[in-house]
VOPAGU-2260 file (C-alpha; in pm, 1 decimal, decimal comma):
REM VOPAGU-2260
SITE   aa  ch    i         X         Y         Z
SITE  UNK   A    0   -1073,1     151,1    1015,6
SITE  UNK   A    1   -1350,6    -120,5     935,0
SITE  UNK   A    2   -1053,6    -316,0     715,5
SITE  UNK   A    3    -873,5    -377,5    1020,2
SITE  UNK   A    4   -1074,6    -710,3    1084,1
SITE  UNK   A    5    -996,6    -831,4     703,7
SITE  UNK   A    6    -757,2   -1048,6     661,7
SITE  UNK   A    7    -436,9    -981,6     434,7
SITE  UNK   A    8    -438,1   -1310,1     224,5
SITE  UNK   A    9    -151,3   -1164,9     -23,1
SITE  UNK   A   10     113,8    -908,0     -25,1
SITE  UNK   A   11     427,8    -928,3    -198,0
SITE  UNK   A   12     758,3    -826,5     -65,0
SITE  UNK   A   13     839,9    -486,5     -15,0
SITE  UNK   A   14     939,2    -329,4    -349,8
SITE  UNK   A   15    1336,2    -191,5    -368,2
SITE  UNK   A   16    1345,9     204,1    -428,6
SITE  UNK   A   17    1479,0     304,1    -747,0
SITE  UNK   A   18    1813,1     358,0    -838,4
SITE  UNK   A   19    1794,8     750,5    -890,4
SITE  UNK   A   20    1559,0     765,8    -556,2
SITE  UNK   A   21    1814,1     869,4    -268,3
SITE  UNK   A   22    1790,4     510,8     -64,0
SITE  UNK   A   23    1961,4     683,8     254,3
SITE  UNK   A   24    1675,6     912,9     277,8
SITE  UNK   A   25    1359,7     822,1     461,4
SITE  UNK   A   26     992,6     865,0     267,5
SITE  UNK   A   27     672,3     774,4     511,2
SITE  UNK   A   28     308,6     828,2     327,9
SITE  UNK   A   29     -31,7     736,2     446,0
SITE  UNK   A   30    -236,1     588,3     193,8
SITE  UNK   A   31    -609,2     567,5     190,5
SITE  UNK   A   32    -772,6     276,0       0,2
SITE  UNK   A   33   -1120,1     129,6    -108,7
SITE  UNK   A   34   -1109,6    -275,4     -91,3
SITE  UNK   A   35   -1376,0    -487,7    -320,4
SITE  UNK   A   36   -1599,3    -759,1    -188,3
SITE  UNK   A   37   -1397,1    -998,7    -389,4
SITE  UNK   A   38   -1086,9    -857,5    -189,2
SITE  UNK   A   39    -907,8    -657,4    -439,4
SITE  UNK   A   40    -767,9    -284,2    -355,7
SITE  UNK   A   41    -951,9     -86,5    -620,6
SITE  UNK   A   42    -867,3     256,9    -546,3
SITE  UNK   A   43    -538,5     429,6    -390,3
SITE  UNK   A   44    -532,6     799,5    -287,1
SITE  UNK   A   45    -227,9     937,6    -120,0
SITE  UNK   A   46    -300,1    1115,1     158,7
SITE  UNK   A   47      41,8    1213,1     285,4
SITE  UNK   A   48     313,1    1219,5      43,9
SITE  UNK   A   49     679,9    1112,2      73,0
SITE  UNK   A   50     797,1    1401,6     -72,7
SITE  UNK   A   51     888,3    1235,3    -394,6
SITE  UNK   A   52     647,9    1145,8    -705,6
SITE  UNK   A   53     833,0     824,9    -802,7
SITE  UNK   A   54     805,8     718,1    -395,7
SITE  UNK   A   55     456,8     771,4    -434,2
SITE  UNK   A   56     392,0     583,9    -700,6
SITE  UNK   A   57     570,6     269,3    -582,9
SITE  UNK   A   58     374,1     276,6    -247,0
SITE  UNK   A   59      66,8     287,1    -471,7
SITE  UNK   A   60     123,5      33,9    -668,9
SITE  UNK   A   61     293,0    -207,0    -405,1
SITE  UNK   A   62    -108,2    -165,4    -220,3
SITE  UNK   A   63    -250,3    -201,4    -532,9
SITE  UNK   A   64     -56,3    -541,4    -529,0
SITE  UNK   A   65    -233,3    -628,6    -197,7
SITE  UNK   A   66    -521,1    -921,8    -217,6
SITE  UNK   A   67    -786,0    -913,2     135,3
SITE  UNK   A   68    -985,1   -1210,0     213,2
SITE  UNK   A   69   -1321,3   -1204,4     -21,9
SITE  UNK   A   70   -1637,0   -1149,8     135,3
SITE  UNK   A   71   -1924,5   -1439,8      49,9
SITE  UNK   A   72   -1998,6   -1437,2    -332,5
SITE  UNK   A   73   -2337,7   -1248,3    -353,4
SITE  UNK   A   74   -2154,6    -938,2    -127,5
SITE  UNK   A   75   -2105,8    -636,0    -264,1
SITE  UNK   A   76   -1974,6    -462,9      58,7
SITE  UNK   A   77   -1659,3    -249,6      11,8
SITE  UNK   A   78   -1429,9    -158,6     280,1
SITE  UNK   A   79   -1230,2     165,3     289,6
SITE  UNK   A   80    -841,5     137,6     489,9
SITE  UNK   A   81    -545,4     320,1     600,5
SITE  UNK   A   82    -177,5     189,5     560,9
SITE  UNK   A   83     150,1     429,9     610,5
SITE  UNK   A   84     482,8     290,7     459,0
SITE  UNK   A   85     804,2     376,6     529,3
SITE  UNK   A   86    1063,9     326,1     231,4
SITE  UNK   A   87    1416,5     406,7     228,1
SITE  UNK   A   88    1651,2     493,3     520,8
SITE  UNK   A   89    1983,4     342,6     432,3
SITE  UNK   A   90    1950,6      22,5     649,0
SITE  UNK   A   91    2078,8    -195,3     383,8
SITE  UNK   A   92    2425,1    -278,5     323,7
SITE  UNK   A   93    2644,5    -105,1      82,4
């Protein structure tokens, strides 16, 4: 992936599943993504699902969240990426 030399300048903490999304379960997707020159993720497509809509949906919007190092002002270079997550699981206490 050419983003792998880009640096991750901003990305928030992992978002919390939603209360009517079984948290013991585990939900892995692979994301594909198109980063601007000025660093921002402009466009999210799922390319292997968790298995649940609203699962999807946060993992998009958590990248979407994401801010990459900005390339010099007068670039208009965009970058394309790959990023799995991993939600869920039960590891958190009771």
């Amino acid at each position: 992936d050419p983003i792998l030399n880009r640096e991750v300048i901003y990305r928030p903490r992992e978002p919390e599943l939603p209360t009517w999304v079984d948290s013991s379960s585990t939900y892995m997707m692979e994301l594909e993504f198109i980063v601007s020159a000025q660093g921002e993720v402009k466009e999210v497509v799922p390319i292997v699902s968790s298995g649940n809509s609203d699962v999807n949906l946060l993992g998009v919007r958590y990248l979407k969240s994401w801010r990459f190092a900005p390339f010099p002002l007068d670039s208009t270079e965009e970058q394309q990426g790959r990023v799995k997550f991993i939600f869920g699981g039960g590891d958190k206490a009771p």
